[in-house]
C-alpha positions in Angstrom: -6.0 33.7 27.5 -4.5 30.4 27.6 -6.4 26.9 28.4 -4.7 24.9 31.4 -3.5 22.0 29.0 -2.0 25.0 26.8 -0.3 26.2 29.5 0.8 23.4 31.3 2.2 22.3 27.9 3.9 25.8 27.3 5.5 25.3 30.9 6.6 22.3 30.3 8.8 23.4 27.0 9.6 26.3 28.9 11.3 24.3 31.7 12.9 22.1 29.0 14.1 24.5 26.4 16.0 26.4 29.7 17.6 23.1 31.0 18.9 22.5 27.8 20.2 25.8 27.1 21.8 25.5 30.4 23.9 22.3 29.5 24.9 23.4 25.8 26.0 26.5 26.9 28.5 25.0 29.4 29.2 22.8 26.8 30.0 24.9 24.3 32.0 27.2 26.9 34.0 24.4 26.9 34.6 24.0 23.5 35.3 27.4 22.5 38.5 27.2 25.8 39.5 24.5 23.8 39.0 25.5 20.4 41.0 29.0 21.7 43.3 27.2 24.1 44.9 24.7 21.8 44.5 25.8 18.2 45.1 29.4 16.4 41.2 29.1 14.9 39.7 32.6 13.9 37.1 33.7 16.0 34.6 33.7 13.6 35.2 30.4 12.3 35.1 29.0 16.3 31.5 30.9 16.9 30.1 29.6 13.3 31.7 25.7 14.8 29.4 26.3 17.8 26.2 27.5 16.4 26.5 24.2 14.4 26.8 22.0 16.9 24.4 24.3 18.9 22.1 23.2 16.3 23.0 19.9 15.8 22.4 19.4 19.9 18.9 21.6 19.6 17.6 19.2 16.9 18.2 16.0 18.4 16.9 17.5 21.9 13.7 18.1 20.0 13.4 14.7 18.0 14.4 12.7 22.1 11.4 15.3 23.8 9.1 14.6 20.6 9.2 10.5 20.8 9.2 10.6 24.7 6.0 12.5 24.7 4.3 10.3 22.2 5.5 7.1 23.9 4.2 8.9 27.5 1.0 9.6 25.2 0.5 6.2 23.9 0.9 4.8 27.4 -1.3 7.0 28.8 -4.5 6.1 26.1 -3.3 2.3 26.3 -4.0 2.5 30.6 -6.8 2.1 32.1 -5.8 5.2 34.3 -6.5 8.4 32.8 -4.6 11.6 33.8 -6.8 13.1 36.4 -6.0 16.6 35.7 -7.7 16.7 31.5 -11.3 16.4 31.0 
């Protein structure tokens, strides 16, 4: 069974791992009409292309959701208002 904070913070990655999969997906949708469009690139090399940059995207995501969490953590210990909802 999972704590609240647990699963608050297992809902919250949730909801951000499915927005992001939603924007990188049109992206890359994108880039693979162009990649087939407008060049004569082998399939194979166009889907490695966009599991890079998939990658590339998914790291950087992490690293911007990683420092915004500590900066809202920092701010949150340096307040005088504590979050209501954790013990």
């Amino acid at each position: 069974m999972l704590d609240p904070k647990e699963s608050r913070n297992l809902k919250k990655t949730s909801k951000r791992l499915l927005i992001f999969l939603l924007i990188v997906f049109v992206f890359d949708v994108f880039i693979c009409f162009l990649f087939f469009r407008y060049t004569s690139m082998s399939p194979v090399l166009c889907g490695f292309i966009i599991i890079c940059i998939t990658t590339v995207l998914y790291l950087l995501f992490s690293l911007i959701c990683a420092k915004i969490d500590k900066k809202k953590k920092e701010r949150l210990e340096n307040s005088d208002k504590k979050d209501p909802f954790t013990k």
